[in-house]
KEMAR-981399 format. One record per residue: z, x, y of N, C-alpha, C in turn; residue in one letter. Coordinates in steps of 0.02 Angstrom, whole numbers, plus 50000, padded with zeros to 5 digits. Each point is the difference from the previous one (the first is absolute). Layout:
ZXYZXYZXYa...
//
This chain:
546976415945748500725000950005500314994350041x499854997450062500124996450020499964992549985x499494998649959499994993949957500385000349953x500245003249967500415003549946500744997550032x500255003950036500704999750026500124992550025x499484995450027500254992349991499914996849946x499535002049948500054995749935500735002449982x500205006149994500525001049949500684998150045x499824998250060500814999150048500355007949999x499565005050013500445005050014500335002250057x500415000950025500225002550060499625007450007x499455000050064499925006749999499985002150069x500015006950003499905000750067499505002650011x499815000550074499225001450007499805003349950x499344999750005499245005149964500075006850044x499925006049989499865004450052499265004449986x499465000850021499645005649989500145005750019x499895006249962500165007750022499255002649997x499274994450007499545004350018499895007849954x500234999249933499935005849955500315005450021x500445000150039500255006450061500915001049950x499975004749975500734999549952500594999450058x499865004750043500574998850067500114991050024x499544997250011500014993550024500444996149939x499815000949934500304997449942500715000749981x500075006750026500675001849997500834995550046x499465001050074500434993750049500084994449981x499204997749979500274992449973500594998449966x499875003449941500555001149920500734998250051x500135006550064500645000950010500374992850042x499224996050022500224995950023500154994149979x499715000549925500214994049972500835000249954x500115009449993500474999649966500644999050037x499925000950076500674999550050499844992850021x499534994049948499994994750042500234994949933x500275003349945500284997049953499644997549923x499605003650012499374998449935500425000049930x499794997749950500144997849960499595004149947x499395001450007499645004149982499174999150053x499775005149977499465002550037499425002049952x499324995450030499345002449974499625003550021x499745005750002499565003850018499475002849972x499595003450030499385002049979499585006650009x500485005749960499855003950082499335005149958x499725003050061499325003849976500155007849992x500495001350032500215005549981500515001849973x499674999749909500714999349962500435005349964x499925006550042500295005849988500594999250073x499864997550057500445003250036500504992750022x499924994049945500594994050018500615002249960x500075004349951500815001849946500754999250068x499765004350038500704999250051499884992650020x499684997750021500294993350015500064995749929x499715001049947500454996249944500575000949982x500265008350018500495001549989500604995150037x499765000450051500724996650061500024994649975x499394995049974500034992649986500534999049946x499925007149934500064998949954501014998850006x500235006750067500485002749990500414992350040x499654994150033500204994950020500054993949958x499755001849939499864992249939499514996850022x499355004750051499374994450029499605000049936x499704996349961499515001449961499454999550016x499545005549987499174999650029499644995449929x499384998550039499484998449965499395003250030x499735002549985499345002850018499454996749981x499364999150035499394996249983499575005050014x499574999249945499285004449990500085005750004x500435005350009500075004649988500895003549986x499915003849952500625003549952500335006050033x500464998250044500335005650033499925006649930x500045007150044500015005149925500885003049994x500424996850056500645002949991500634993550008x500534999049982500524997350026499794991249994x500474996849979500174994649929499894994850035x499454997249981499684992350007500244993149955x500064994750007500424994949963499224998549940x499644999250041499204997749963499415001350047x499435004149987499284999550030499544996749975x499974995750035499224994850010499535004850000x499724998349958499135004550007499464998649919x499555000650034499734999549948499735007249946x499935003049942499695003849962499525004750041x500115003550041499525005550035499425002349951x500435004149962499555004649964499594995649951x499924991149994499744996849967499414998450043x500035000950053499634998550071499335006449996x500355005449996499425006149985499695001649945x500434995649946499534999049919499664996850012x500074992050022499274995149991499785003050041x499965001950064499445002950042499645004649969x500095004249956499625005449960499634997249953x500424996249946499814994349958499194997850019x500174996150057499504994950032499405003050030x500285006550019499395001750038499465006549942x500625003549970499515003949950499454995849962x500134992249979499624996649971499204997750040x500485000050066499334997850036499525006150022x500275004049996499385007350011499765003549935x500304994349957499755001649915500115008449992x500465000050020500575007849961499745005250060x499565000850037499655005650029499945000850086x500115005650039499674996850071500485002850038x500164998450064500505005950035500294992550044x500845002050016500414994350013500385003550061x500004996750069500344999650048500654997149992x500725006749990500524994150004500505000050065x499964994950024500294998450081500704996949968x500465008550009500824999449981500244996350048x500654997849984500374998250056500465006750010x500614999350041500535004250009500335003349908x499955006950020500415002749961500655001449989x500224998150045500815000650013500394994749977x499444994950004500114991349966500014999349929x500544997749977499875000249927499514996049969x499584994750050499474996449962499445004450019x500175003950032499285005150016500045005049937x500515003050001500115004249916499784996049930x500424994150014499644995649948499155000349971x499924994550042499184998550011499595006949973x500295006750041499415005849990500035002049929x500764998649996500235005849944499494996549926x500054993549999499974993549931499195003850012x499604998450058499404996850038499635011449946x500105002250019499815010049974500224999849919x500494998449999500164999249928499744997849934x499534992650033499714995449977499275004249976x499664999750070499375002650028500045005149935x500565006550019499795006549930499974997349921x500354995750022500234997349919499364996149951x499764995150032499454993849984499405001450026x499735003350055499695000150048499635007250029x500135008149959499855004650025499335003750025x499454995550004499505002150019500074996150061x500384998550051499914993950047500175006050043x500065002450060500225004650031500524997650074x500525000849996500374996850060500205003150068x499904998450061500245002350033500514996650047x500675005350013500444995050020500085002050073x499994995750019500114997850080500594998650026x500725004350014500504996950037499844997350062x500344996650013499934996150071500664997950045x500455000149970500694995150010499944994950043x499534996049949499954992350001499934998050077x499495007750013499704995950059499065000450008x499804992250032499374999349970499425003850035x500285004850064499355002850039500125009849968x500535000649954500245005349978499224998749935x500094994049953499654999249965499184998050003x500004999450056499254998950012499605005950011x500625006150045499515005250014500125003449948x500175000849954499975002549946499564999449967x500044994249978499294995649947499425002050027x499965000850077499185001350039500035006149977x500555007150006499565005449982500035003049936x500464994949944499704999549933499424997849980x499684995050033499094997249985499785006250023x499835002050060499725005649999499865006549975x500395001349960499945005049948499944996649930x500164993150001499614997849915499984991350010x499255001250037499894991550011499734994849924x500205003949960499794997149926500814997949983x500575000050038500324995050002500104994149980x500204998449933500014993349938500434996750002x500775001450012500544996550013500455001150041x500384994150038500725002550030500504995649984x500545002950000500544999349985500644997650063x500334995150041500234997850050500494997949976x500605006750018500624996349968500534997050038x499654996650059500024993050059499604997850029x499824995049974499554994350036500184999750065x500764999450020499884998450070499775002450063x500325006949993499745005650034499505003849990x499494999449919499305002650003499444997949982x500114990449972499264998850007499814997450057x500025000750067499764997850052499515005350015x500335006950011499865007950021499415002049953x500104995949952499765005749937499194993549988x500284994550016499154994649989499545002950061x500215001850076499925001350037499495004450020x500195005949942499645005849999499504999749950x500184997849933499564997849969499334995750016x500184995850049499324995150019499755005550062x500155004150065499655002950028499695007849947x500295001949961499525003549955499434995249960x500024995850013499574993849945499985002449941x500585001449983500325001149908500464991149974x500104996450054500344994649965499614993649984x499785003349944499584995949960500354994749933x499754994350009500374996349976499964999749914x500814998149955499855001749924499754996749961x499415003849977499624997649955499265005150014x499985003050089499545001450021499985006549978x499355004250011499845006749987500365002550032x500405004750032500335006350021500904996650037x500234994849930500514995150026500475006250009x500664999750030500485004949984500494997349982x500375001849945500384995349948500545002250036x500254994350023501015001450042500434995949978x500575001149987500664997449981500544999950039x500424997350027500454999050062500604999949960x500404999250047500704998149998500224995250033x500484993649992500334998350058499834992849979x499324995649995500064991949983499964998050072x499805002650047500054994350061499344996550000x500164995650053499374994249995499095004450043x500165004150011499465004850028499645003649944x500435003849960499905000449927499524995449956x500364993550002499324994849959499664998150014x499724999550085499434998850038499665005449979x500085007550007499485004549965499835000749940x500444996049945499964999049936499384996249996x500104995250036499674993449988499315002650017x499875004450060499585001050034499555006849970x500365001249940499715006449958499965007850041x500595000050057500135005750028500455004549967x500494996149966500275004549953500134994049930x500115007149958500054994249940500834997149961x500335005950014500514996449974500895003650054x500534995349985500505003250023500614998649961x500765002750025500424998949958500334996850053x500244994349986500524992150019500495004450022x500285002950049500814999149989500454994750035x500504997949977500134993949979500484999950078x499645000050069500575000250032500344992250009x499754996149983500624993449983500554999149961x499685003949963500615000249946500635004850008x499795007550060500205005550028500674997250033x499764993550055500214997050050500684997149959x499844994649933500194994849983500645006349944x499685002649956500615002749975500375005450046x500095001850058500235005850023500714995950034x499774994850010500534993650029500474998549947x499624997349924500595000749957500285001649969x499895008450000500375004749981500615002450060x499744998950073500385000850074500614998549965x499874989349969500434994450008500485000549932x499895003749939500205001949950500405004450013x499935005050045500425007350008500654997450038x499874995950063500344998050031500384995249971x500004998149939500454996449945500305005949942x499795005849994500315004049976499654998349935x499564996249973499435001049934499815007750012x499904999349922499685006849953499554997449963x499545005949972499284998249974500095005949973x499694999949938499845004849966498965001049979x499975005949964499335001749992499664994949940x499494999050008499654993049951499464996150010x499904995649970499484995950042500374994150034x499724997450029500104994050062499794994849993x500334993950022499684993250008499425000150029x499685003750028499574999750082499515004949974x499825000949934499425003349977500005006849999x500605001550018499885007550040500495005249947x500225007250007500405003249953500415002650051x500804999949992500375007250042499995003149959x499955009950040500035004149991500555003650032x500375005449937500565006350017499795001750055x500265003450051499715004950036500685005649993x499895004250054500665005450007500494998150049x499814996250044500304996250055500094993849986x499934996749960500014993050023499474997349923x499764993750021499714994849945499154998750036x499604999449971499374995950027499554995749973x499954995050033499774993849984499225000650019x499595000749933499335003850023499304992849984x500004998650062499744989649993499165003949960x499624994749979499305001149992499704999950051x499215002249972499725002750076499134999749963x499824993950008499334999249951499335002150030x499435002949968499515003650020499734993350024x499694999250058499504995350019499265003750027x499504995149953499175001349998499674993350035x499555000650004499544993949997500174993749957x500285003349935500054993149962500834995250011x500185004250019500724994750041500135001750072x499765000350023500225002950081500014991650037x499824994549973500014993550028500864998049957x500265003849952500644996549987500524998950037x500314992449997500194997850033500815005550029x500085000249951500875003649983500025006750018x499225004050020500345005350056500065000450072x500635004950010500204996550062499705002650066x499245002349994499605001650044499484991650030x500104997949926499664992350014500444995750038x500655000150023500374996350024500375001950049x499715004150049500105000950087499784999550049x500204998950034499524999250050499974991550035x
//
């Protein structure tokens, strides 16, 4: 974002974190809207209880943009995000193949209250019954926190240490917790090996393709937070010019979508394995 707002010469005002805390998010909002905003990007995790503050923005001509996640009430200009429920297909996709249709699957949810947590589960069960019904799943809420998901996973092995796959629908917060436990059970055996455990992530960070690389896990889904960063700015810089967009495909590879609130701009979000996890163009390869 901040590299963003000097390439494009935007006038912005600070960055604020709200620490996932909807109260903290809420102050910010008020402080950017009594400080003359033009419009406002946000991100919020709890996207049942931001509608009143879209409301006030809305009832001021502020236009929101939301990133990575789809408020569920009250009118957004455009959401950045990528295809959720495309996120819990390839993960099913990818991993039913690798346990060759059969076997019992750890799935470490994120937040349910989150619409990428609804997402992810909803695509991720759907799939599994659909393509996949001898695989047996168990789902693990956590709200996307990683010592919620670790003790979980420990007293799921214990009642079925024949444990074949998991499912991590954030890298950031659960493959640290979750390799962790795996190597002091001496279950994290590397893929290719006898008793491997076939895992699929979320998220694309560069921790992610070190265990790729390293055959700790085998595959994850990219999400594109450069692109998160980079279009959320020029949709900001579009609104604040009073542009409209309609539903379609895009210069930028990507499709908007209707919503009930608002429009969404849903970027790609590509499975990475072993056989591209060195490509140059994701943006886990280029931080740091």
């Amino acid at each position: 974002m901040k590299k963003g707002v000097k390439s494009e010469g935007i006038d912005a005002l600070p960055i604020s974190n709200s620490q996932n805390d909807v109260t903290k998010l809420v102050a910010n909002v008020q402080v950017f809207q009594n400080t003359g905003a033009k419009a406002v990007v946000m991100a919020p995790q709890d996207t049942g209880a931001i509608a009143s503050t879209l409301d006030a923005l809305a009832s001021k001509k502020i236009p929101v943009i939301s990133v990575d996640t789809r408020p569920d009430k009250g009118d957004v200009y455009m959401v950045v995000r990528a295809d959720n429920r495309a996120y819990g297909t390839k993960a099913c996709e990818f991993l039913g193949e690798q346990m060759g249709g059969k076997g019992k699957v750890a799935e470490l949810q994120g937040a349910l209250d989150s619409i990428n947590g609804r997402d992810r589960s909803e695509a991720f069960a759907s799939c599994m019954k659909e393509k996949f019904p001898k695989i047996k799943v168990f789902e693990l809420p956590t709200d996307w926190k990683g010592d919620v998901a670790s003790a979980k996973l420990q007293s799921l092995l214990a009642q079925h240490p024949d444990l074949n796959g998991i499912y991590m629908q954030a890298g950031g917060v659960f493959l640290q917790p979750t390799l962790a436990l795996l190597e002091q059970k001496g279950l994290l055996k590397p893929a290719g090996e006898k008793g491997h455990i076939s895992i699929v992530s979320n998220d694309g960070i560069p921790q992610e393709f070190d265990a790729i690389r390293k055959g700790q896990i085998d595959a994850t889904i990219s999400q594109p937070a450069d692109l998160y960063a980079k279009y959320a700015l020029y949709y900001a810089k579009a609104a604040a010019e009073g542009k409209t967009f309609k539903p379609g495909k895009t210069d930028h590879d990507s499709t908007i979508v209707k919503l009930d609130n608002g429009l969404e701009d849903q970027l790609p979000a590509p499975l990475v394995t072993k056989d591209n996890v060195d490509d140059k163009t994701l943006w886990g390869n280029n931080v740091g």
